[in-house]
DOVO-922330 format. One record per residue (C-alpha): residue number from 1; residue in one letter; z, x, y. Coordinates in Angstrom, 2 decimals. Layout:
# DOVO-922330
<node seq="NUM" type="A" w="Z" u="X" v="Y"/>
...
//
This chain:
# DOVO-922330
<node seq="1" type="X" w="109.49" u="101.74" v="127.96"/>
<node seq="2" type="X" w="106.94" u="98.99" v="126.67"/>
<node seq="3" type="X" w="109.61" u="97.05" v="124.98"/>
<node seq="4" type="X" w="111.77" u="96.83" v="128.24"/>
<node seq="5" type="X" w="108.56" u="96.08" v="130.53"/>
<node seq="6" type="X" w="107.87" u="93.17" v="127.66"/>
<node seq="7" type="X" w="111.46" u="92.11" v="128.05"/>
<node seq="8" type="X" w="110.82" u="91.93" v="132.25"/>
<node seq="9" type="X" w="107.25" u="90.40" v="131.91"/>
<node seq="10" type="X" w="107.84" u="88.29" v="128.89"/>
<node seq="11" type="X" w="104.11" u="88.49" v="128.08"/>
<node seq="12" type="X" w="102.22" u="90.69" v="125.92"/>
<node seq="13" type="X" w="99.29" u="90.59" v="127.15"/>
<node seq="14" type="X" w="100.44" u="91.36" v="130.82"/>
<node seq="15" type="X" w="102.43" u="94.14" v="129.28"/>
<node seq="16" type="X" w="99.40" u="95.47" v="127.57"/>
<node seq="17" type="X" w="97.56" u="95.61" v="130.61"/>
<node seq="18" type="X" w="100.06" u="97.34" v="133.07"/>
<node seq="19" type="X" w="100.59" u="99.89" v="130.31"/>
<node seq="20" type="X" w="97.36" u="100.67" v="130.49"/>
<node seq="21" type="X" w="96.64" u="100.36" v="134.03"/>
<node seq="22" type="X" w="99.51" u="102.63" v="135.24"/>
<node seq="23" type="X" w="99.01" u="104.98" v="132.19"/>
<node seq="24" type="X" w="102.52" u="104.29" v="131.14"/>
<node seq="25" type="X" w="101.92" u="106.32" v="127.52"/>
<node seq="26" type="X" w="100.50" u="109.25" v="129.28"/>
<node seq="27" type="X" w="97.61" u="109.62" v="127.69"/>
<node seq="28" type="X" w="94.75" u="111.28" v="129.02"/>
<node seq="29" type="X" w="91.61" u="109.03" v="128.25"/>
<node seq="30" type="X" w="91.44" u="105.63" v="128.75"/>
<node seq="31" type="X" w="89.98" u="105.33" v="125.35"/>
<node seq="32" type="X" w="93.18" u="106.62" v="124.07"/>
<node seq="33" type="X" w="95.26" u="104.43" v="126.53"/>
<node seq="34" type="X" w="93.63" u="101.64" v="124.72"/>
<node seq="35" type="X" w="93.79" u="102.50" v="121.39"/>
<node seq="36" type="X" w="97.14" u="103.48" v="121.92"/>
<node seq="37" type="X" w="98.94" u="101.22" v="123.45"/>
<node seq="38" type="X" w="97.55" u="98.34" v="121.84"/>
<node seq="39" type="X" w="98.77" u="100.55" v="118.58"/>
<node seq="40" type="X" w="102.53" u="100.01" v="120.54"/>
<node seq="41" type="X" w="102.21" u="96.29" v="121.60"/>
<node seq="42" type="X" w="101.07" u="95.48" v="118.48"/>
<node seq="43" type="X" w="104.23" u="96.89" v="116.73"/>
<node seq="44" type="X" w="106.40" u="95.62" v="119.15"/>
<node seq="45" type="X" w="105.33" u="92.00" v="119.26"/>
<node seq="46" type="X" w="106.23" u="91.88" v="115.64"/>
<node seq="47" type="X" w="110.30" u="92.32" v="116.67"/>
<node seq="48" type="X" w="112.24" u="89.16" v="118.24"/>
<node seq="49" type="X" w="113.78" u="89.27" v="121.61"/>
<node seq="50" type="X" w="116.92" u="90.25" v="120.66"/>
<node seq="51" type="X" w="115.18" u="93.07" v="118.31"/>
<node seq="52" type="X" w="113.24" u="94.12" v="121.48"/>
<node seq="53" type="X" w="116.78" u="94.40" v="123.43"/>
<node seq="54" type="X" w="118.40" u="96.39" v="120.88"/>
<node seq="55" type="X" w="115.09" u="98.88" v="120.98"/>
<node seq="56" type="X" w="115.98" u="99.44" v="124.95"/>
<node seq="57" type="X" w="119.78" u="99.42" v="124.90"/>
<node seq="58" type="X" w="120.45" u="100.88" v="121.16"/>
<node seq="59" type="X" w="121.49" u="104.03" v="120.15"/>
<node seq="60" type="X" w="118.14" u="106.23" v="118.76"/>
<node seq="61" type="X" w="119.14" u="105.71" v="114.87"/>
<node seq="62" type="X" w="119.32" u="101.63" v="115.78"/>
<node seq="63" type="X" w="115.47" u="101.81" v="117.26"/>
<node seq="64" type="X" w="114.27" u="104.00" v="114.64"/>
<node seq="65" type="X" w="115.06" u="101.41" v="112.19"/>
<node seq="66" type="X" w="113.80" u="98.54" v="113.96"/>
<node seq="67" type="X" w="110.37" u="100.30" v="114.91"/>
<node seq="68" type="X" w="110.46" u="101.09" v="111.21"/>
<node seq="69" type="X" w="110.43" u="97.15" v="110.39"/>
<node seq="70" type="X" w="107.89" u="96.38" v="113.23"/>
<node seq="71" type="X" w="105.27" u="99.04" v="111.33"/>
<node seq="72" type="X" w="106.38" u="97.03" v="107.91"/>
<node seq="73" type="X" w="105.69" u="93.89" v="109.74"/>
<node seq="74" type="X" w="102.48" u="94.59" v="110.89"/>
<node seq="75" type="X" w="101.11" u="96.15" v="108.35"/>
<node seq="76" type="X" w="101.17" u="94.73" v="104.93"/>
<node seq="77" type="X" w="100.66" u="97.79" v="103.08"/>
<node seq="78" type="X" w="103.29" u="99.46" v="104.73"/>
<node seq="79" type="X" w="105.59" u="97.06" v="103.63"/>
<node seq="80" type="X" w="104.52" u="97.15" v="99.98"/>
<node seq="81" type="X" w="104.59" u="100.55" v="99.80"/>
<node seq="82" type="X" w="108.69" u="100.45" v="101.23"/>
<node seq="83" type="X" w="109.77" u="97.68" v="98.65"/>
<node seq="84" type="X" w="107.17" u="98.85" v="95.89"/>
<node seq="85" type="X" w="108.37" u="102.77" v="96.04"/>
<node seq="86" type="X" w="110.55" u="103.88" v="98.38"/>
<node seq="87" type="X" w="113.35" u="101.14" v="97.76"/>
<node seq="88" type="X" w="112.21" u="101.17" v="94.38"/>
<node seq="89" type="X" w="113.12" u="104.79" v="93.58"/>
<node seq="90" type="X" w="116.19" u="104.17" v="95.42"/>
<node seq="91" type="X" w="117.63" u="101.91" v="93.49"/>
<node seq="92" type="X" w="116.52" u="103.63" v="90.29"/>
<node seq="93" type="X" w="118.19" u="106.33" v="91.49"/>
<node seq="94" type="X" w="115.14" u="108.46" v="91.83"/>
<node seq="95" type="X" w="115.82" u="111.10" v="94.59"/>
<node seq="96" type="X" w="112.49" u="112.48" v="96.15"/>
<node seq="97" type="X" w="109.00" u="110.83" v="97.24"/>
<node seq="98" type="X" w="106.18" u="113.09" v="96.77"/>
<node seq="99" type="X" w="102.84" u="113.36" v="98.27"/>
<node seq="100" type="X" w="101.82" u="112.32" v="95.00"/>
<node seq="101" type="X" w="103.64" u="109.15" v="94.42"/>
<node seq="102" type="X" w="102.13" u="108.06" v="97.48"/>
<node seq="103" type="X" w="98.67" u="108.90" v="96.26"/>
<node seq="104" type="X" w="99.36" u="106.53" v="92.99"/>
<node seq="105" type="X" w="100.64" u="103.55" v="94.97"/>
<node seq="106" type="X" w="97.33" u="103.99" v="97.36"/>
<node seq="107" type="X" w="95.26" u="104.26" v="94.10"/>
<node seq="108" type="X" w="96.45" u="101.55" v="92.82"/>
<node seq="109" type="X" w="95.95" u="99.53" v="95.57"/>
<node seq="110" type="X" w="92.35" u="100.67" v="96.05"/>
<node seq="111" type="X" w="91.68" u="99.02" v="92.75"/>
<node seq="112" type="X" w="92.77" u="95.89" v="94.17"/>
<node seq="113" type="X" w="91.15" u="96.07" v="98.31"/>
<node seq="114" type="X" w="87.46" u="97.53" v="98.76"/>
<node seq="115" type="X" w="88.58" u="98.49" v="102.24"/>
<node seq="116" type="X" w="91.16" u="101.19" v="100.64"/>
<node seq="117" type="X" w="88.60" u="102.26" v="97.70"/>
<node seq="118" type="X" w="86.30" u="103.02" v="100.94"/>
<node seq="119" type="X" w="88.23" u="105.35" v="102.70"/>
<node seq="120" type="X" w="87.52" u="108.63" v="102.79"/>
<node seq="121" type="X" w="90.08" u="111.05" v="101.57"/>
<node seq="122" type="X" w="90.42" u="112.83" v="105.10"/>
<node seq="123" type="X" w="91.37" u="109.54" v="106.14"/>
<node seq="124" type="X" w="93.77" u="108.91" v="103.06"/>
<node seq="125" type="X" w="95.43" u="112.16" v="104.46"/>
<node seq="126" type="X" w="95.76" u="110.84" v="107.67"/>
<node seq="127" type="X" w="97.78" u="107.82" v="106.14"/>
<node seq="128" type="X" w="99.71" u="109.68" v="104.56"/>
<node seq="129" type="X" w="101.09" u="111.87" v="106.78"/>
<node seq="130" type="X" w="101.48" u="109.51" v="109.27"/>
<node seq="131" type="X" w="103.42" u="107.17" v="106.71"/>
<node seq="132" type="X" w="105.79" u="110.07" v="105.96"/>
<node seq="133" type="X" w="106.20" u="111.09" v="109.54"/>
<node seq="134" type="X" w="107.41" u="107.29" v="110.72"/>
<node seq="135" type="X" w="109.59" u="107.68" v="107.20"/>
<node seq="136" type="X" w="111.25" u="110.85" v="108.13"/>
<node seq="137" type="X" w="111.55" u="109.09" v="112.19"/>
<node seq="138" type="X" w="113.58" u="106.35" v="110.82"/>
<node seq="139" type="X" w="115.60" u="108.68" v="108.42"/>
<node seq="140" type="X" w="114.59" u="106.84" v="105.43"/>
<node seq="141" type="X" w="113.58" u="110.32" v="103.87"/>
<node seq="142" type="X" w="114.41" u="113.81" v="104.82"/>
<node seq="143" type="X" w="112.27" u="116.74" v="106.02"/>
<node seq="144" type="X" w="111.87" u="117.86" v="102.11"/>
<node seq="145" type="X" w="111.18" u="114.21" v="101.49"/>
<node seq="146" type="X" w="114.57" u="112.93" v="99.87"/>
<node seq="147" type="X" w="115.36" u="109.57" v="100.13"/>
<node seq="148" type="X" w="118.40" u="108.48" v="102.36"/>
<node seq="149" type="X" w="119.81" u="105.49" v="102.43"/>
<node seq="150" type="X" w="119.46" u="103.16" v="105.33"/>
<node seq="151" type="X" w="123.14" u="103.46" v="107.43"/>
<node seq="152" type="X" w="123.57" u="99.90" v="109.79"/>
<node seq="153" type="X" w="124.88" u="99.48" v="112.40"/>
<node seq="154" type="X" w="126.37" u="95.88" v="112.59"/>
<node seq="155" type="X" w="124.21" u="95.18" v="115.07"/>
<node seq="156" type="X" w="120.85" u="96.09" v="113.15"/>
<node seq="157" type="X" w="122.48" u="94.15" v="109.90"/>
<node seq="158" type="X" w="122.72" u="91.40" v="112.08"/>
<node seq="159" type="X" w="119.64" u="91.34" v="113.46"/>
<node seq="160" type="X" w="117.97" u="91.48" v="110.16"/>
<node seq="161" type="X" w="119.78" u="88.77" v="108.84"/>
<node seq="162" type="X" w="118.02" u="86.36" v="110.81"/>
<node seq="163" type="X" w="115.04" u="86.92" v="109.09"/>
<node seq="164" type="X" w="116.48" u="86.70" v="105.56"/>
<node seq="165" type="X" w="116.48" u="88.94" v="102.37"/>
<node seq="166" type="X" w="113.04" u="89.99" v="102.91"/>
<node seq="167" type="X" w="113.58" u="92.07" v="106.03"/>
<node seq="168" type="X" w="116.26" u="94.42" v="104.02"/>
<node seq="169" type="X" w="113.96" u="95.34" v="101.40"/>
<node seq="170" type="X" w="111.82" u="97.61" v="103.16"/>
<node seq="171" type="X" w="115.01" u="99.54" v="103.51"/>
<node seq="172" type="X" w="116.52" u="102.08" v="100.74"/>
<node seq="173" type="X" w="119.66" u="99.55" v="100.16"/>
<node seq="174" type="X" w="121.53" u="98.53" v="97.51"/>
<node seq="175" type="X" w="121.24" u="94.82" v="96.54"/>
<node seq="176" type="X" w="125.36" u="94.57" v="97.15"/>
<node seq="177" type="X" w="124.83" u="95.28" v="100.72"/>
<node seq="178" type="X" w="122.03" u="93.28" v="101.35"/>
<node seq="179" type="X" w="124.11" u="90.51" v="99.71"/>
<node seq="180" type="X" w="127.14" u="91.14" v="102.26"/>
<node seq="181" type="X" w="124.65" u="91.26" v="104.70"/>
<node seq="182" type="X" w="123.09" u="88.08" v="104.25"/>
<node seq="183" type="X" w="126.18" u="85.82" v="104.05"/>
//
């Protein structure tokens, strides 16, 4: 709904502010309106026009995929923590992600960012399961947390392509089809 009132609008920030005026999310605060949908927008604005068309008009596996990019876009650790574990145990042929491979990779990132080593471990909970949830949403991993490997469309494969190498390898792929992909 946001992505197609973006692609009438062609402006964020006019976007932003009808989703929250008309409580397009449906959220009952206007605290959470806020938090919310600039949560959405801010995904969103990370995917090209074309991206944002396929999110409206694609099938529910395309747009699972592509909001699954968006979240790797915006957020850099995110993204690390696709190409650093879950496309790394991919291609080493490593079948399920635990809870606690997840806590390693955020240790040892805390070592590196003060604003990690600060959190409190409620909050590191949080992360997590909200990590796994948008995993499982773009079927990168299944409900008992197996990895699955990313199934394009054309469309999606072309779509990434634009961007380069880079925006496969948050993806459980093997390097042979990124390479077909990429051509």
């Amino acid at each position: 709904m946001v992505a197609e009132l973006y692609l009438r609008e062609q402006d964020w920030e006019l976007t932003r502010d009808k989703v929250r005026a008309e409580n397009l999310l449906q959220v009952r605060t206007a605290a959470a309106a806020l938090r919310i949908s600039k949560e959405v927008v801010g995904r969103l604005e990370q995917l090209s026009t074309p991206e944002l068309q396929c999110v409206v008009d694609g099938t529910i596996h395309e747009r699972n995929y592509l909001l699954w990019a968006a979240a790797c876009r915006r957020y850099e650790f995110i993204r690390e923590f696709a190409v650093e574990v879950l496309r790394e145990y991919f291609a080493t042929l490593r079948q399920e992600l635990s809870l606690q491979d997840y806590n390693a990779f955020f240790n040892n990132k805390a070592m590196w960012h003060d604003e990690l080593d600060n959190t409190k471990p409620s909050t590191q909970n949080k992360l997590r399961q909200n990590l796994f949830r948008m995993m499982r949403d773009a079927d990168l991993i299944s409900p008992e947390n197996l990895i699955q490997p990313a199934m394009f469309t054309p469309r999606i494969a072309e779509l990434l392509s634009t961007r380069g190498r880079e925006a496969f390898l948050v993806y459980p792929l093997a390097d042979a089809d990124i390479n077909r992909w990429i051509k």
